[in-house]
Every structure is written in structure tokens, then in C-alpha cells.
ROVEXMAR-321291 format. One record per residue (C-alpha): residue in one letter; x, y, z. Coordinates in steps of 0.5 Angstrom, whole numbers, padded with zeros to 4 digits, always signed. Layout:
AXYZ/...
***
This chain:
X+0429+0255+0166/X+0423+0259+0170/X+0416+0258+0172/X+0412+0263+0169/X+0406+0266+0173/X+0401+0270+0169/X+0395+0274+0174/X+0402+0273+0180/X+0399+0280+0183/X+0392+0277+0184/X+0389+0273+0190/X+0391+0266+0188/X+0397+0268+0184/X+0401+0271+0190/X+0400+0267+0195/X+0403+0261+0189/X+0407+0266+0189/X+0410+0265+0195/X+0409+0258+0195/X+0414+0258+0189/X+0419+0262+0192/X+0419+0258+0199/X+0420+0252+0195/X+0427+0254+0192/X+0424+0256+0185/X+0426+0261+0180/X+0419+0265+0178/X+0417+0270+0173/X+0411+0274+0175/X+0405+0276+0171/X+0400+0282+0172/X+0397+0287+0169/X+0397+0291+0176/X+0403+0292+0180/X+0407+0286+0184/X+0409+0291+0190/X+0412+0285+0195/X+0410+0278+0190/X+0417+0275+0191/X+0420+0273+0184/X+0426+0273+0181/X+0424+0277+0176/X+0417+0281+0175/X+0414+0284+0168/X+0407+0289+0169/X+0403+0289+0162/X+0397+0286+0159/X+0398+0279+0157/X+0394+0281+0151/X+0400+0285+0149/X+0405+0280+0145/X+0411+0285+0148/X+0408+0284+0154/X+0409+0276+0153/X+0415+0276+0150/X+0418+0280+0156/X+0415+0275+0160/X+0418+0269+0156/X+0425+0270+0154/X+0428+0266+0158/X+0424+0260+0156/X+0421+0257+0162/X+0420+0250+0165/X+0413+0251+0166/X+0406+0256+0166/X+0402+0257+0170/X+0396+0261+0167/X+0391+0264+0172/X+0390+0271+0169/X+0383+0272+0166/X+0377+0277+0166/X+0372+0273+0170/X+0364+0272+0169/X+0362+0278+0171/X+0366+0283+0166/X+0367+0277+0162/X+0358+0279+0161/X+0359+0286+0160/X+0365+0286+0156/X+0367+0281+0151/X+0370+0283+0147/X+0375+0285+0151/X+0374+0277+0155/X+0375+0274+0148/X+0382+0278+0148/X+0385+0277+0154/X+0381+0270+0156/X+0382+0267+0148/X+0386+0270+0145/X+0392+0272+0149/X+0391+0265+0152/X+0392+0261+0146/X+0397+0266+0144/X+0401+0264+0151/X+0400+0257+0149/X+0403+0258+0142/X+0409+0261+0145/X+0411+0257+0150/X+0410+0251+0145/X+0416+0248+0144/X+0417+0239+0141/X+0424+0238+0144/X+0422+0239+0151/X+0414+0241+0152/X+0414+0245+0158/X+0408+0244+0164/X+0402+0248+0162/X+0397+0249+0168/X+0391+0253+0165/X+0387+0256+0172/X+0380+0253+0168/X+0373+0253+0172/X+0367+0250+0174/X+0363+0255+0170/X+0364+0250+0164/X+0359+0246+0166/X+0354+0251+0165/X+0347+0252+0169/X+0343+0248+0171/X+0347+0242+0174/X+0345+0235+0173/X+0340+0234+0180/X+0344+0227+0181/X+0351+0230+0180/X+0357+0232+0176/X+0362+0227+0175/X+0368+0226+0171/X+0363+0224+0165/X+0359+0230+0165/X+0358+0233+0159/X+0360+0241+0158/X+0354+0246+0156/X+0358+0252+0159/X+0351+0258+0159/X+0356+0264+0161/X+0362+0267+0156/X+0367+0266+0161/X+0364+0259+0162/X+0364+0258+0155/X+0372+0261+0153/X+0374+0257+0159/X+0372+0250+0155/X+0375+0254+0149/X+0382+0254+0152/X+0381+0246+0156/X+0381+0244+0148/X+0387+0249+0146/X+0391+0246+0151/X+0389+0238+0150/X+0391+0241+0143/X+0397+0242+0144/X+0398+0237+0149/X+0396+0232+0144/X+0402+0235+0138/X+0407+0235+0144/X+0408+0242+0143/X+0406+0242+0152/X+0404+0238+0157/X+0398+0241+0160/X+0393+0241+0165/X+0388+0244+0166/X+0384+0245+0173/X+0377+0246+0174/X+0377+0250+0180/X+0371+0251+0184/X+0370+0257+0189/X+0376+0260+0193/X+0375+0262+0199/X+0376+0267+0202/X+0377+0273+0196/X+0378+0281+0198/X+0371+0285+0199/X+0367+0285+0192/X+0371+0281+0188/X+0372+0286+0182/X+0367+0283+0175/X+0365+0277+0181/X+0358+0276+0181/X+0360+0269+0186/X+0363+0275+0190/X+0357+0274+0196/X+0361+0267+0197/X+0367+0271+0200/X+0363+0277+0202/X+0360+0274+0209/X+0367+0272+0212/X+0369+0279+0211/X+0362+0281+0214/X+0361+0276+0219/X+0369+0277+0222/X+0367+0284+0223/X+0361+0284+0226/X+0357+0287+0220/X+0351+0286+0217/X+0350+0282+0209/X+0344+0281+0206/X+0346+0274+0202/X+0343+0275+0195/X+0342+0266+0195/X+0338+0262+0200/X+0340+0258+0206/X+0339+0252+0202/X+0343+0254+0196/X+0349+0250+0196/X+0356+0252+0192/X+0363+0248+0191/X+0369+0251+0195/X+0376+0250+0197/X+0381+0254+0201/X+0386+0258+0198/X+0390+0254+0201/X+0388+0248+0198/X+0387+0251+0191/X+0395+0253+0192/X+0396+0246+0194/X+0393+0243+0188/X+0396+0248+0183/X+0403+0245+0186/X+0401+0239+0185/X+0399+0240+0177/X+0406+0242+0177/X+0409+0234+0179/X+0403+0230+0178/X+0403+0223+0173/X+0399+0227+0166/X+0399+0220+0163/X+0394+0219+0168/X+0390+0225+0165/X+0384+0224+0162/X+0384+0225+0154/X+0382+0232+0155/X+0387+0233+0160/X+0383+0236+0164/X+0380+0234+0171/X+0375+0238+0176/X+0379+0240+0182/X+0375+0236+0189/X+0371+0241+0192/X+0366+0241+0199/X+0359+0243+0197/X+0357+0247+0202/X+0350+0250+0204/X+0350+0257+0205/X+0347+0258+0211/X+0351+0252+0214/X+0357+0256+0212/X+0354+0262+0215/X+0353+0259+0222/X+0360+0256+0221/X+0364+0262+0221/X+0360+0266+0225/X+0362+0260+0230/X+0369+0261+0229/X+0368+0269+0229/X+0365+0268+0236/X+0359+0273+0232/X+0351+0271+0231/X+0350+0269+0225/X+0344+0272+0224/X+0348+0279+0223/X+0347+0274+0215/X+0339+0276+0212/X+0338+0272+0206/X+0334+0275+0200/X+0334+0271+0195/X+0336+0273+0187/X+0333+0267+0183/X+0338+0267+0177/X+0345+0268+0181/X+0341+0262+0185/X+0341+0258+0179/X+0348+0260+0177/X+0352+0260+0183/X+0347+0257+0189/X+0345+0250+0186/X+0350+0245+0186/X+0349+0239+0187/X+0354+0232+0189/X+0360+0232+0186/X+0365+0226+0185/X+0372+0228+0181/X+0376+0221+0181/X+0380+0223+0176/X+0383+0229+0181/X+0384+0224+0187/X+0388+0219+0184/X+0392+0224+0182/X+0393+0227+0188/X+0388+0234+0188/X+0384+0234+0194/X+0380+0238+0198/X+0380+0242+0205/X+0377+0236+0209/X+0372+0239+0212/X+0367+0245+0213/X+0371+0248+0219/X+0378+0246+0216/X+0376+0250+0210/X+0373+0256+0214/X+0379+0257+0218/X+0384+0257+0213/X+0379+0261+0209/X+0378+0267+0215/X+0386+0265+0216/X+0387+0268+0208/X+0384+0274+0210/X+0389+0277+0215/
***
């Protein structure tokens, strides 16, 4: 049976896509927006809201599901309504149909840091932080980590659900993401433009590559679940990274002056996307998840990424 892929069209979902295909497998890709040269056995265009849509995307059962579409923190602020249907709703939906007590596929569920809410804990997050989410998206994503544990715990999946830091480097202005300045200064710094960064040069954040994102979604598709904790959920390892360091770096790699980057720093998108402090995720590495390695490696693979 396949591997279903939903949000397959989006910045992580095509190159797991590509991932999956190189490694033999036989996918099923999903996306509300078309798919023009995601490689697939087979592709299904359609809201993932809609069930005619999902029961396309399932019929020939699969072996496991990967589900990283979703409405993101922005959109999710201005409408959430319609978050709630994609992000909730349709989820457990997802969820509920891929179920199945004789053999339980492996459920991946794209989760996020935004379930830790804001502030962070100034001594650190760590596998024992508590979730108090202050973003809708937050929130509906620490819905679904219970949904999945729920039906992990009734042998219907085998879920994982991974907390994904930032993942650099996403297209210019990522649509409904106001962590969009993250990625918007390799664009600006790669082509010699000047950005006015809406956090400080201290402010810190949490990333991986997309690299080492989709590395880790294939680990999540082999990985021991019995070493999972009980909310089968785990906080992927990520580097936190000042701002301004990450600046100097790329301009570094980019052979550009880094003062091209001025700072006017948004006091709120500061506390919510600019003060992460340490962060510790031993239940992920002894698993297998990982890191980039080093702050060069993760700027390289992420201008990399933009080609």
C-alpha cells in the first residue's frame, strides 16, 4: 500500500516527496493546489476538508500518512474558522479513516513548537515542558497530538507526532506566517537587497533546514514507537540561533554585507517567534531525530534549498 502525503505541493511536502520517490516508495500525493512535477504514483488535487477529497486520496488504503497540510499561524489568527475545519476537523477526520485495528498504519502528524505557547520558560524547554499554546494554531495543533495518542492508545495507528521548529529556508512571505522574517533575510541577503528584520539581533529562534526536516519526517516512518513517550509526541532537536548571528552568517556565505539586514524590532512577534531560550529534546535523539549540526551547515543547506 502507499504512503499518503497531505500538503505534498507545499515547501516540505515536495521535497519528501522527492525523498520518497528516490527511495522506491509508492505515494499518494495531497494538496489543495496543484502538483505540476511532485513525483507520485498517483496525486489527488482537493480540499482535504472535503471527504470526497479524502476518500480519493485513501482508496487504495495506505501503509502510512504523512499529514503536514495545514492552515498556519497567521491565517489561522485571522480566520478560524476555517483553521478549525482544515486544522481540526479534517485532521481527525484523517485520522479516523486511515484507522485500521488489524494493522495500524504509521501516522506522521507535522505538529509544532507553537504548542508551547509564549513566553518560553527562560531556564529552557525540555521533554518535560508543559503545553500552554496562546495561538489558535498552537492550540489546534495540541488538539491533534491527543487525537493521535488517542488512537495510537485504541491500536486504530501508530502515530508520531513531531514538534517542528523553524524550517529554513521557505519561499519569500510565506503565505498566513508571520515567522516569515526567518526566511525572508536569506532571500534578501542572497540577492544583495535590503530587509528591515521585524525582531532584534538578539532575539533568538529554533530551526532545522529543510533538509533536516525531511530527514527526520523519514525517520518518523522507521523509528522504534515503543520508545515514544506516552503522548507519542516528541520535540524535533533544533539550533537556537540569534538573529543577528544568523545574519552575519549568511551574508558570510552569500559574500554580502550584512548590514544590508536593519532591525526595528515588533515587541509582540519578538515574544512569540524571537525569545527562544535552550532547548533539550532527548527523547527525539534517542530515536534518531537530529539536527543540522552547526550553524554554517544549516545556512548552507537552507540558501541550498532556495535554488
Amino acid at each position: 500500500m502507499p504512503i499518503v502525503v497531505t500538503g505534498a505541493g507545499g515547501f516540505v511536502g515536495r521535497r519528501l516527496m522527492a525523498a520518497l520517490h528516490d527511495l522506491g516508495h509508492d505515494t499518494v500525493g495531497v494538496d489543495h493546489g496543484p502538483m505540476a512535477g511532485v513525483p507520485a504514483a498517483r496525486t489527488v488535487q482537493g480540499d482535504i476538508a472535503d471527504a470526497s477529497v479524502r476518500a480519493e486520496a485513501l482508496r487504495d488504503g495506505c501503509s502510512a500518512l504523512v499529514h503536514l497540510a495545514t492552515m498556519p499561524g497567521g491565517a489561522a489568527e485571522a480566520d478560524p474558522a476555517a483553521a478549525r475545519r482544515i486544522n481540526v476537523d479534517a485532521t481527525q477526520a484523517l485520522l479516523e479513516a486511515v484507522g485500521h485495528p488489524s494493522a495500524p498504519p504509521r501516522v506522521i502528524f507535522a505538529s509544532s513548537i507553537a504548542v508551547f505557547g509564549a513566553p518560553l520558560p527562560a531556564r529552557g524547554v525540555d521533554d518535560a515542558t508543559p503545553l500552554s499554546p496562546h495561538l489558535i494554531y498552537g492550540a489546534h495543533k495540541a488538539m491533534m497530538e491527543i487525537a493521535v495518542a488517542l488512537w495510537s492508545n485504541r491500536g486504530r495507528i501508530d502515530g508520531v507526532s513531531l514538534r517542528l521548529p523553524a524550517i529554513l529556508a521557505r519561499p519569500r512571505g510565506a503565505a498566513g506566517m508571520k515567522s516569515a522574517f526567518m526566511s525572508d533575510v536569506f532571500h534578501a541577503l542572497r540577492g544583495c537587497q535590503p530587509m528591515i528584520c521585524p525582531v532584534s539581533p538578539q532575539a533568538t529562534i529554533w530551526a532545522q533546514s529543510l533538509d533536516s526536516c525531511v530527514a527526520n519526517l523519514l525517520t518518523a516512518l522507521s523509528c522504534d514507537t515503543g520508545q515514544l513517550p506516552p503522548t507519542r509526541a516528541v520535540t524535533l532537536p533544533a539550533q537556537t540561533i540569534g538573529m543577528g548571528d544568523l545574519v552575519h552568517e549568511i551574508a558570510r556565505q552569500c559574500g554580502h554585507d550584512p548590514g544590508l539586514v536593519t532591525f526595528e524590532p515588533d515587541a509582540g512577534l519578538e515574544m512569540a517567534f524571537g525569545a527562544h531560550p535552550t532547548l533539550a529534546a532527548p527523547a527525539a535523539e534517542r530515536l534518531g531525530f537530529a539536527h543540522d549540526g552547526s550553524v554554517a551547515t544549516l545556512v548552507a543547506r537552507a540558501l541550498a534549498a532556495l535554488d
